[in-house]
C-alpha positions in Angstrom: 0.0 0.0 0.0 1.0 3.5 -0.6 2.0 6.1 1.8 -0.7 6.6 4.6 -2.4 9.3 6.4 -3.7 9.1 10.2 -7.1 10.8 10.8 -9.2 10.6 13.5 -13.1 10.5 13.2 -15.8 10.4 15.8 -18.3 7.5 14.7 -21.7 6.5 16.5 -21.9 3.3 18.4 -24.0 1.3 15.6 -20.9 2.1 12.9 -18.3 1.4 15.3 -20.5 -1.9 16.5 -20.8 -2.8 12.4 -16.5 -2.4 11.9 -15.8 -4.6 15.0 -18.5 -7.3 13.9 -16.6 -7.2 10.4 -13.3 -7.5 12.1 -14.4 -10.5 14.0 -16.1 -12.3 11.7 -12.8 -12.3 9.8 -13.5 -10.6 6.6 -11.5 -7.4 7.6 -8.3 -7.8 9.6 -8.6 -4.4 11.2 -11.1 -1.6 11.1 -8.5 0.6 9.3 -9.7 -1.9 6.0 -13.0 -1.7 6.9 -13.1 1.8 6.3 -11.1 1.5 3.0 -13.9 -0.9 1.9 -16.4 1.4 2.6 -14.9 4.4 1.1 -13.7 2.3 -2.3 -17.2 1.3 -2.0 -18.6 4.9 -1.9 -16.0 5.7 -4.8 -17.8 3.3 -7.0 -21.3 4.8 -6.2 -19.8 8.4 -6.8 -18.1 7.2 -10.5 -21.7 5.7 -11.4 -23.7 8.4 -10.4 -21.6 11.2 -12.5 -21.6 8.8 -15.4 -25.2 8.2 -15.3 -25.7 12.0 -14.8 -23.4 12.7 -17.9 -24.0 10.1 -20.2 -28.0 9.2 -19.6 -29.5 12.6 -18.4 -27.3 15.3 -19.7 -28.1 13.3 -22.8 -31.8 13.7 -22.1 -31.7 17.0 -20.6 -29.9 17.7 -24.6 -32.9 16.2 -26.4 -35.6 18.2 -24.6 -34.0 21.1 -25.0 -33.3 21.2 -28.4 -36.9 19.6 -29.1 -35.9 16.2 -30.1 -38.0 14.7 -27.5 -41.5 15.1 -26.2 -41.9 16.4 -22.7 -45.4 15.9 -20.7 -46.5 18.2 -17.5 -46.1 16.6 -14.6 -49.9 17.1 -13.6 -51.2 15.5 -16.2 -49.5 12.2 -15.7 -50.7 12.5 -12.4 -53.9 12.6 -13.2 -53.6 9.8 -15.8 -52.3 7.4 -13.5 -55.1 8.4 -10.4 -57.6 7.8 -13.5 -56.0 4.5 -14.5 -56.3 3.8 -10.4 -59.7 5.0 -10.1 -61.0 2.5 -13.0 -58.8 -0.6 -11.4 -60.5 -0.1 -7.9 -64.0 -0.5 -9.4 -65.5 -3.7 -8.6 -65.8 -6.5 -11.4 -69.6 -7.3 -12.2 -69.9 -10.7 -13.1 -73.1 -11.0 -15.2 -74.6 -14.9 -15.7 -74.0 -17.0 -19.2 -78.2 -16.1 -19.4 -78.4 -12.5 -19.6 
Protein backbone atom coordinates (compact mmCIF):
# COMPACT_ATOMS: atom_id res chain seq x y z
CA UNK A 1 0.00 0.00 0.00
CA UNK A 2 0.97 3.46 -0.60
CA UNK A 3 1.99 6.09 1.83
CA UNK A 4 -0.66 6.62 4.60
CA UNK A 5 -2.40 9.31 6.41
CA UNK A 6 -3.71 9.09 10.15
CA UNK A 7 -7.13 10.76 10.76
CA UNK A 8 -9.19 10.61 13.53
CA UNK A 9 -13.09 10.48 13.19
CA UNK A 10 -15.79 10.43 15.77
CA UNK A 11 -18.33 7.50 14.73
CA UNK A 12 -21.71 6.52 16.54
CA UNK A 13 -21.92 3.35 18.38
CA UNK A 14 -24.05 1.32 15.64
CA UNK A 15 -20.94 2.12 12.93
CA UNK A 16 -18.32 1.42 15.34
CA UNK A 17 -20.49 -1.89 16.52
CA UNK A 18 -20.85 -2.81 12.37
CA UNK A 19 -16.51 -2.37 11.91
CA UNK A 20 -15.76 -4.64 15.04
CA UNK A 21 -18.50 -7.29 13.94
CA UNK A 22 -16.59 -7.25 10.44
CA UNK A 23 -13.26 -7.54 12.06
CA UNK A 24 -14.42 -10.52 14.03
CA UNK A 25 -16.06 -12.32 11.66
CA UNK A 26 -12.79 -12.33 9.77
CA UNK A 27 -13.54 -10.62 6.64
CA UNK A 28 -11.50 -7.44 7.60
CA UNK A 29 -8.30 -7.77 9.55
CA UNK A 30 -8.56 -4.41 11.16
CA UNK A 31 -11.07 -1.56 11.13
CA UNK A 32 -8.51 0.59 9.25
CA UNK A 33 -9.75 -1.90 6.02
CA UNK A 34 -12.98 -1.75 6.91
CA UNK A 35 -13.14 1.79 6.29
CA UNK A 36 -11.09 1.47 3.02
CA UNK A 37 -13.94 -0.89 1.86
CA UNK A 38 -16.37 1.43 2.57
CA UNK A 39 -14.95 4.36 1.07
CA UNK A 40 -13.75 2.32 -2.32
CA UNK A 41 -17.19 1.31 -1.98
CA UNK A 42 -18.57 4.85 -1.86
CA UNK A 43 -16.04 5.75 -4.78
CA UNK A 44 -17.76 3.26 -6.96
CA UNK A 45 -21.25 4.75 -6.19
CA UNK A 46 -19.82 8.40 -6.84
CA UNK A 47 -18.10 7.20 -10.52
CA UNK A 48 -21.66 5.73 -11.41
CA UNK A 49 -23.73 8.45 -10.35
CA UNK A 50 -21.65 11.21 -12.49
CA UNK A 51 -21.57 8.80 -15.43
CA UNK A 52 -25.24 8.17 -15.26
CA UNK A 53 -25.68 12.01 -14.79
CA UNK A 54 -23.35 12.69 -17.91
CA UNK A 55 -24.02 10.07 -20.18
CA UNK A 56 -27.96 9.22 -19.57
CA UNK A 57 -29.46 12.56 -18.37
CA UNK A 58 -27.32 15.35 -19.68
CA UNK A 59 -28.13 13.32 -22.83
CA UNK A 60 -31.85 13.73 -22.07
CA UNK A 61 -31.69 17.03 -20.61
CA UNK A 62 -29.85 17.68 -24.64
CA UNK A 63 -32.86 16.22 -26.44
CA UNK A 64 -35.58 18.16 -24.64
CA UNK A 65 -33.99 21.14 -24.99
CA UNK A 66 -33.31 21.16 -28.37
CA UNK A 67 -36.95 19.57 -29.05
CA UNK A 68 -35.91 16.23 -30.13
CA UNK A 69 -37.96 14.74 -27.45
CA UNK A 70 -41.46 15.12 -26.22
CA UNK A 71 -41.91 16.40 -22.73
CA UNK A 72 -45.38 15.87 -20.73
CA UNK A 73 -46.50 18.19 -17.48
CA UNK A 74 -46.08 16.56 -14.57
CA UNK A 75 -49.87 17.12 -13.59
CA UNK A 76 -51.24 15.46 -16.19
CA UNK A 77 -49.45 12.19 -15.73
CA UNK A 78 -50.73 12.50 -12.40
CA UNK A 79 -53.88 12.58 -13.24
CA UNK A 80 -53.64 9.79 -15.77
CA UNK A 81 -52.32 7.35 -13.54
CA UNK A 82 -55.15 8.37 -10.37
CA UNK A 83 -57.59 7.81 -13.49
CA UNK A 84 -55.97 4.53 -14.49
CA UNK A 85 -56.25 3.83 -10.43
CA UNK A 86 -59.74 5.01 -10.12
CA UNK A 87 -61.02 2.52 -13.00
CA UNK A 88 -58.84 -0.61 -11.41
CA UNK A 89 -60.48 -0.06 -7.90
CA UNK A 90 -64.03 -0.51 -9.41
CA UNK A 91 -65.52 -3.73 -8.58
CA UNK A 92 -65.85 -6.45 -11.38
CA UNK A 93 -69.61 -7.27 -12.17
CA UNK A 94 -69.90 -10.68 -13.08
CA UNK A 95 -73.13 -11.04 -15.15
CA UNK A 96 -74.56 -14.92 -15.67
CA UNK A 97 -74.04 -17.02 -19.22
CA UNK A 98 -78.16 -16.08 -19.39
CA UNK A 99 -78.37 -12.53 -19.63
Amino acid sequence: MSATEKRTFSLPPEHTAFIDAKVRSGSYASGSEVIRAGLRALQERDAIIERWLHEEVGAAYDAVKSGDEKTYPAGSIFEEIRACHAAAKRPVVKRGADE
